[in-house]
C-alpha positions as CSV (number, residue, x, y, z in Angstrom):
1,X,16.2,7.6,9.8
2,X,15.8,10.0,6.8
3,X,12.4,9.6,7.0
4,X,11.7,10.5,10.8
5,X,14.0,13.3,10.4
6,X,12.2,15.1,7.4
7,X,8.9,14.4,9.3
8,X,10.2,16.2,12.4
9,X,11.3,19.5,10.3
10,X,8.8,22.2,9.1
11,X,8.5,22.3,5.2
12,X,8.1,25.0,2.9
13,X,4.1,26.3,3.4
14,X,3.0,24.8,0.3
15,X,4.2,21.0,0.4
16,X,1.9,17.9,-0.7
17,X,4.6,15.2,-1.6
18,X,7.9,15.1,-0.7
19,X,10.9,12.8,-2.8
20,X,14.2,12.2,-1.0
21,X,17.7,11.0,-1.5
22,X,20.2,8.6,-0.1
23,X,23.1,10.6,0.7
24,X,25.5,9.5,-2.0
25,X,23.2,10.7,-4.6
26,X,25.4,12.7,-7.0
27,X,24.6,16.0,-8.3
28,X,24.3,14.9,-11.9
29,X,21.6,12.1,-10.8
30,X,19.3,15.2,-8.9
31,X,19.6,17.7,-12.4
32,X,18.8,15.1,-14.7
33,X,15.6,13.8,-12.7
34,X,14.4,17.9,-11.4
35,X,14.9,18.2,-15.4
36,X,13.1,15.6,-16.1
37,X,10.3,16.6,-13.6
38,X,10.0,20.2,-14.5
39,X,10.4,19.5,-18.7
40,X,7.6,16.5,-18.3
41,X,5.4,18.0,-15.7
42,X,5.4,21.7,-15.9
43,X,2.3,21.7,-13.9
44,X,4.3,20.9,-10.7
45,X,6.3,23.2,-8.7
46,X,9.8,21.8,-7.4
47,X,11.6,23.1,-4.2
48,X,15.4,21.8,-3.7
49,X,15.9,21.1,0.0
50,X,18.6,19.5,1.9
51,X,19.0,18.7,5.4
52,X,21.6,19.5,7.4
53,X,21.4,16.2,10.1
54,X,21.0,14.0,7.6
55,X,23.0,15.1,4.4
56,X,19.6,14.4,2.4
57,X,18.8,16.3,-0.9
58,X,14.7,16.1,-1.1
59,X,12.2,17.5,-3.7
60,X,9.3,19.4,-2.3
61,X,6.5,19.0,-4.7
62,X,3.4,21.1,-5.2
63,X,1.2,22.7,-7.7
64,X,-1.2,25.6,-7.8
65,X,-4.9,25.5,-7.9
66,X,-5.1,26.0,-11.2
67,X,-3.2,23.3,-12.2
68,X,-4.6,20.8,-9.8
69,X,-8.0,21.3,-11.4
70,X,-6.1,20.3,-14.4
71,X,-4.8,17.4,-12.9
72,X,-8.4,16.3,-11.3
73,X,-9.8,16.8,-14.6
74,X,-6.9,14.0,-16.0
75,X,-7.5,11.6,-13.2
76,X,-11.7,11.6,-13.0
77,X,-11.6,12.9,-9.7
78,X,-15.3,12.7,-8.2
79,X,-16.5,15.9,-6.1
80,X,-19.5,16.9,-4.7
81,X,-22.3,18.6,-7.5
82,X,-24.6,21.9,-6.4
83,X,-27.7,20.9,-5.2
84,X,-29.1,23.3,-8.3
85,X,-27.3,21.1,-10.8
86,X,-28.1,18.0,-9.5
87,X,-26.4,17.0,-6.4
88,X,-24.6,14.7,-5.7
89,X,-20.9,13.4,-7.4
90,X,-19.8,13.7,-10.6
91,X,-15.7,13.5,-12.3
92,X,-14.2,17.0,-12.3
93,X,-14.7,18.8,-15.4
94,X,-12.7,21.9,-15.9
95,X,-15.2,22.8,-18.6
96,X,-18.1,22.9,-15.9
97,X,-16.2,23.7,-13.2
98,X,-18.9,26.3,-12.4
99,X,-21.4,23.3,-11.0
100,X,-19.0,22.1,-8.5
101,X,-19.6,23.1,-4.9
102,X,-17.0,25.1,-2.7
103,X,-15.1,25.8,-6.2
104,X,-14.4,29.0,-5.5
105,X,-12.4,28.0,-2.2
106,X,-8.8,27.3,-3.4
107,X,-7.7,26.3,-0.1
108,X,-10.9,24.0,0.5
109,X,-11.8,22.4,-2.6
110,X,-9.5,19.8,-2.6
111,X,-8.5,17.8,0.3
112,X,-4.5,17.1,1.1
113,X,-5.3,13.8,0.2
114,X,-6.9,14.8,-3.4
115,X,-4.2,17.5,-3.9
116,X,-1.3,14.3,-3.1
117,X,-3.4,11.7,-5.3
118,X,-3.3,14.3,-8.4
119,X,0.7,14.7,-7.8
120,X,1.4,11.3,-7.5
121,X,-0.8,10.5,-10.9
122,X,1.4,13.1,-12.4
123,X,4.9,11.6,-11.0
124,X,3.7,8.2,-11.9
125,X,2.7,8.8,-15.3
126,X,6.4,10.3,-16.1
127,X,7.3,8.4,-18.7
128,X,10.7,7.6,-20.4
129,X,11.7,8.4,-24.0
130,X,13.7,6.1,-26.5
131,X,17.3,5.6,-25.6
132,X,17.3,7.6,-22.5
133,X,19.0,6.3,-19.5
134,X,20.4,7.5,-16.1
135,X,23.9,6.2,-15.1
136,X,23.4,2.0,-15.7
137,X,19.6,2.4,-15.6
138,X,18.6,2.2,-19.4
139,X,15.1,3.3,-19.5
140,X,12.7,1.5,-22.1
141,X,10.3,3.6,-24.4
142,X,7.2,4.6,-22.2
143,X,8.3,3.9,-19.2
144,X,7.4,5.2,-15.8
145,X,10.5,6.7,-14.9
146,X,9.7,7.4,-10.8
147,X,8.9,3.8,-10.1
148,X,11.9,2.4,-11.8
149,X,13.9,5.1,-10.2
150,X,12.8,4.0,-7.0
151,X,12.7,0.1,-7.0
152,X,16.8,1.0,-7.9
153,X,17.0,2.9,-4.6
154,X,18.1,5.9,-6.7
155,X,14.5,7.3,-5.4
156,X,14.6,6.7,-1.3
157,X,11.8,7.5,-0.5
158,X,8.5,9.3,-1.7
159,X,5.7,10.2,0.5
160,X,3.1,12.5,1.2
161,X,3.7,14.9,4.4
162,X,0.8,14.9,7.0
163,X,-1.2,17.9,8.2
164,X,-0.3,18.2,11.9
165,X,-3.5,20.4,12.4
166,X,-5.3,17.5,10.9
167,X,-4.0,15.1,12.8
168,X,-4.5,16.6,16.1
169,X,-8.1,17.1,15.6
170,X,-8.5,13.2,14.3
171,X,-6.4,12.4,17.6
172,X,-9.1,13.9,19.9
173,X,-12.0,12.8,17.9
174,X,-11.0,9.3,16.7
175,X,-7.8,8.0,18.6
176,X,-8.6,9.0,21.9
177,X,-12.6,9.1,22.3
178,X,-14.4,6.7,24.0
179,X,-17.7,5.2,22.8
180,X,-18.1,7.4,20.5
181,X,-18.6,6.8,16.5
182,X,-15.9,6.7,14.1
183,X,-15.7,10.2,12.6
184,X,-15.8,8.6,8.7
185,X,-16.1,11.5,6.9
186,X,-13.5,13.4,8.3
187,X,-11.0,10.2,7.6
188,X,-12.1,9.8,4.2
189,X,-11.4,13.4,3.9
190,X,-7.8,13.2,5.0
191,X,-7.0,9.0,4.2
192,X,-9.0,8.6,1.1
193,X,-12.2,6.3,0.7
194,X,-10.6,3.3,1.1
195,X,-8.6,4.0,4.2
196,X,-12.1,5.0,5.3
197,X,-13.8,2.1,3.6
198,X,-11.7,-0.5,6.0
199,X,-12.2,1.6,9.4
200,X,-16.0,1.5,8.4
201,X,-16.2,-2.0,8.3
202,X,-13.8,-2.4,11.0
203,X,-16.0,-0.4,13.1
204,X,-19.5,-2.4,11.7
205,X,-17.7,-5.8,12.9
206,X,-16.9,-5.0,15.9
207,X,-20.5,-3.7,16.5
208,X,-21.8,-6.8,15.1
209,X,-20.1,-8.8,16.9
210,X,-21.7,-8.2,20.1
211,X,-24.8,-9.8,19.3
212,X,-23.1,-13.5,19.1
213,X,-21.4,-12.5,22.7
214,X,-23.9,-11.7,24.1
215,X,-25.6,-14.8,23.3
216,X,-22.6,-17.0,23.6
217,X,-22.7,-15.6,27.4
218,X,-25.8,-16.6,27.8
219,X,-25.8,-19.7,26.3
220,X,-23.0,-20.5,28.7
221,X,-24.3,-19.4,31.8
222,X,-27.8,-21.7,31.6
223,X,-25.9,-24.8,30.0
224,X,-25.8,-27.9,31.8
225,X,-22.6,-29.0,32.7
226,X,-23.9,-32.3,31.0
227,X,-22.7,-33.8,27.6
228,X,-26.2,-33.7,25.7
229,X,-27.4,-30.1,27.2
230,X,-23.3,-29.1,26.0
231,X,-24.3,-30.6,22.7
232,X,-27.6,-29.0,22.4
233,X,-26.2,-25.3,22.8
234,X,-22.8,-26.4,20.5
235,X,-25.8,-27.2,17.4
236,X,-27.9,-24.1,18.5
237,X,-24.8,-21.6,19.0
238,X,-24.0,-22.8,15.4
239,X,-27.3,-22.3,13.8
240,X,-27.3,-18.8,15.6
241,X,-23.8,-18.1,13.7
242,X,-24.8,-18.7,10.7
243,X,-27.8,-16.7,10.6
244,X,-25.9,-14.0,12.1
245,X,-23.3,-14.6,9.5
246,X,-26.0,-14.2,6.3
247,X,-27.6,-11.4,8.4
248,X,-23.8,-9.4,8.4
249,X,-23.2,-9.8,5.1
250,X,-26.3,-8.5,3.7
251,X,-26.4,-5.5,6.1
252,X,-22.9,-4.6,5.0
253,X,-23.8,-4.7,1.7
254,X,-26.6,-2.7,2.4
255,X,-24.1,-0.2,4.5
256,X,-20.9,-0.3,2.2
257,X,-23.5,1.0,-0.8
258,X,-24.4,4.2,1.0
259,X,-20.8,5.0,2.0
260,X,-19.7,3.8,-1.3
261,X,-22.5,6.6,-2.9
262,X,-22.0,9.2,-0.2
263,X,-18.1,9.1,-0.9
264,X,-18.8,8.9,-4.8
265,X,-17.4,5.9,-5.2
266,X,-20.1,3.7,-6.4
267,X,-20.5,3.9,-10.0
268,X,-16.7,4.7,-10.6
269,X,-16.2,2.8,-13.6
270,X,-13.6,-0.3,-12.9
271,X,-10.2,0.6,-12.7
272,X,-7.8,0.5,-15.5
273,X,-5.1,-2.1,-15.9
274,X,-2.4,-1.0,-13.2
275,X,1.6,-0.7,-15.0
276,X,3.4,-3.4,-14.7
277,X,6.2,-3.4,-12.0
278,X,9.1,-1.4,-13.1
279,X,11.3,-4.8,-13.3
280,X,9.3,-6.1,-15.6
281,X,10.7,-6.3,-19.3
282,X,9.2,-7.6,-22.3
283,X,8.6,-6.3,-26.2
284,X,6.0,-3.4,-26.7
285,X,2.8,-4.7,-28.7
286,X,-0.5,-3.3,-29.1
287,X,-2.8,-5.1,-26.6
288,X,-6.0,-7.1,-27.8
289,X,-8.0,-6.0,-25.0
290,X,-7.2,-2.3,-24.2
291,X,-5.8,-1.5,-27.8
292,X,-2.9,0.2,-25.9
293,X,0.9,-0.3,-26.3
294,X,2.1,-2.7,-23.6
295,X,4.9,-4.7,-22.7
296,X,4.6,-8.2,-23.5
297,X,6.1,-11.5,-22.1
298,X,5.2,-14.2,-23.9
299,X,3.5,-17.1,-21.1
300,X,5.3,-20.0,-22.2
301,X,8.9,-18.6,-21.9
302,X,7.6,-18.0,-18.0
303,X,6.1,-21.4,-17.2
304,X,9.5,-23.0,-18.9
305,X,11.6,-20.6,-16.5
306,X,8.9,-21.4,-13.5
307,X,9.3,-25.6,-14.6
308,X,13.2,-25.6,-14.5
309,X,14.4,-22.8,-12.9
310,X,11.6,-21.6,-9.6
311,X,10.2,-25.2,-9.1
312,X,14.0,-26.9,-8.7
313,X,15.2,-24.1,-6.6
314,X,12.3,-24.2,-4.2
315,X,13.0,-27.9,-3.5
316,X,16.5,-27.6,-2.9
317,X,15.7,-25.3,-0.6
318,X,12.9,-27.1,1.6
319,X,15.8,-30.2,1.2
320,X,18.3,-28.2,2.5
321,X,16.2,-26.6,5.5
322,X,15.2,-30.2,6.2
323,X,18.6,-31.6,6.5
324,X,19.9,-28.9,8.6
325,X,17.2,-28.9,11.1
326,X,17.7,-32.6,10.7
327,X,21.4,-32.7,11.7
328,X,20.6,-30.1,14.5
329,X,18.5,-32.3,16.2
330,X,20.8,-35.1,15.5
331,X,23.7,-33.1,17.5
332,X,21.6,-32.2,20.1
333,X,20.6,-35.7,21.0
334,X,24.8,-36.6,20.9
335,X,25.3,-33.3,23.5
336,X,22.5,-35.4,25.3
337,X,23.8,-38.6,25.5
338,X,27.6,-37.2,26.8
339,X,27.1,-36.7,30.7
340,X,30.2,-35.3,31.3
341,X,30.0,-31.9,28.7
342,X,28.9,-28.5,30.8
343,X,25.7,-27.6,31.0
344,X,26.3,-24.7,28.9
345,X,27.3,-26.8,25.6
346,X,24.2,-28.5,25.9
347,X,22.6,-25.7,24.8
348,X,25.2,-25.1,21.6
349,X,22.6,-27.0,19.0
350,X,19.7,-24.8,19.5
351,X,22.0,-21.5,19.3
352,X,23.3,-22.9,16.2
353,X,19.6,-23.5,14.5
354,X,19.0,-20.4,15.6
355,X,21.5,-18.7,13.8
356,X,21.0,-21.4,10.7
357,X,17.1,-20.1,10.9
358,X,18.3,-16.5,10.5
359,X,20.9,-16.7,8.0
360,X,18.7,-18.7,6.0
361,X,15.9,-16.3,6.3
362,X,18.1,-13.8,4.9
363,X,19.6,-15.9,2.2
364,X,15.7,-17.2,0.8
365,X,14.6,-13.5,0.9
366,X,17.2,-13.1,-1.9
367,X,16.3,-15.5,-3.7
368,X,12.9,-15.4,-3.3
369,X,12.9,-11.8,-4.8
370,X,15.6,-12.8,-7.5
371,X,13.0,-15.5,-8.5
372,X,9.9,-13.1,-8.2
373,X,11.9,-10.7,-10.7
374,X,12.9,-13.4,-13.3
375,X,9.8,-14.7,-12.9
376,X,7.9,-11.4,-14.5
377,X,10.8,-11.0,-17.4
């Protein structure tokens, strides 16, 4: 609910990400983290806000230009090179800023979803220092304090706001045109490249498959309703799909490069290792691969908890599911065989595996997710 509501209001003029609270969140939780934010990123600017409907304290979250050119600088951020200088995409210098196209345009040189990403990197990369902790949440050395914060629930919710203008415009020329093509660049500019990665391929598959319906059509229509001419157009509709197939894939290849260069994606180096979950624990060693402090679990203690612990629980649970299901069907056939019950009890076994499905949906989720969580200790 909190989340419809603060979409519906009108934030402060400068907003990129907004962090919200559940409604029991005391005021010692909300100093300590707006400390914690404004001490550990003085780059962003932080706006108290609560709503009146809702009882909701939220963070509004911004930064100026400078220090988002800063912040792009930090995170690699690819933008567009003057043609004079090269052209094409190169990682944000601060030191060369002066090669970088439309850099003069504070309100245009960095999209709302480039000015988000760099906040975000920033919250992220909060990290925790020895001994501090929040309430019952002990924080260990180096931690991301945001993401622990909010697999707790202390965080609600953390999202970036939407640019209704944007939207409007993407409404009339994506959402409700007809046969007309996908405007990519404008939702890579406003979703990111890989929002507008999956939309382009979504869009080249559809295209492409028209070719094997229109011959599937056609196929159809001048078969024989005989088994051997059936059989004939089953083996060459087959060899037809997998030529189109090989055909697909290698002009996708072809067309993800030239999006993947034209959004400056393409020779991004590989992605660092991503932080581990904030449930994860484990001690701090210096990694062999990365030569970076990370937090260790040694494999063996995990297979011995995933042997005796994960693997028994699992089949207790597929035994259980079986024998009630089992015994359902069981009582059913006994409601069956006794003529003289109503007609409505006959119908009492399948309301009660129904509610036997749901509770135990419910019940697995939890222990599902208590499993997944011991299971990265």
């Amino acid at each position: 609910m909190s989340h419809k509501a603060w979409m519906k209001t009108v934030p402060t003029e400068n907003c990129d990400v907004l962090m919200t609270f559940p409604d029991s969140t005391d005021d010692h939780t909300l100093l300590w983290l707006l400390n914690h934010i404004r001490l550990g990123i003085p780059e962003l600017i932080v706006q108290v806000r609560h709503h009146r409907h809702t009882r909701v304290y939220a963070f509004f979250l911004t930064a100026t230009y400078e220090s988002l050119l800063r912040g792009a600088d930090e995170l690699g951020l690819r933008k567009p090179v003057k043609a004079e200088f090269g052209g094409g995409t190169r990682g944000f210098s601060c030191e060369e800023d002066f090669i970088y196209e439309n850099i003069d345009n504070e309100l245009g040189f960095f999209s709302s979803q480039e000015r988000q990403s760099i906040i975000r990197y920033w919250l992220e990369n909060l990290r925790a220092k020895q001994g501090e902790s929040l309430h019952n949440i002990h924080f260990l050395e180096g931690q991301p304090i945001i993401p622990e914060l909010a697999a707790r629930g202390v965080i609600q919710q953390l999202f970036p706001l939407h640019e209704q203008r944007i939207l409007k415009r993407l409404m009339k020329s994506w959402v409700q045109a007809v046969c007309e093509a996908q405007p990519l660049d404008d939702i890579c500019d406003y979703f990111g490249v890989k929002i507008a990665m999956y939309f382009a391929w979504l869009g080249f598959y559809t295209s492409a498959m028209v070719y094997p319906a229109v011959f599937g059509s056609i196929l159809y229509t001048f078969t024989d309703r005989d088994q051997t001419s059936q059989d004939i157009s089953c083996v060459v509709f087959a060899i037809f799909n997998v030529i189109w197939a090989t055909l697909f894939l290698e002009e996708w290849k072809r067309r993800g490069a030239e999006f993947a260069y034209k959004w400056g994606t393409l020779d991004t180096p590989a992605e660092s290792l991503e932080e581990p979950r904030p449930q994860f624990r484990g001690t701090k060693r210096i990694s062999p691969v990365t030569s970076a402090e990370e937090f260790y679990y040694p494999p063996w203690k995990r297979l011995l908890f995933q042997s005796l612990v994960s693997l028994p629980v699992c089949l207790a649970c597929l035994i259980l599911v079986f024998l009630l299901m089992l015994g359902c069907f069981q009582l059913q056939e006994l409601v069956l065989s006794i003529q003289e019950l109503p007609r409505v009890l006959r119908f009492l076994p399948k309301i009660i595996l129904a509610v036997i499905v749901t509770a135990c949906d419910e019940i697995y989720k939890k222990v599902a997710l208590w499993l997944n969580d011991m299971g990265a200790l």
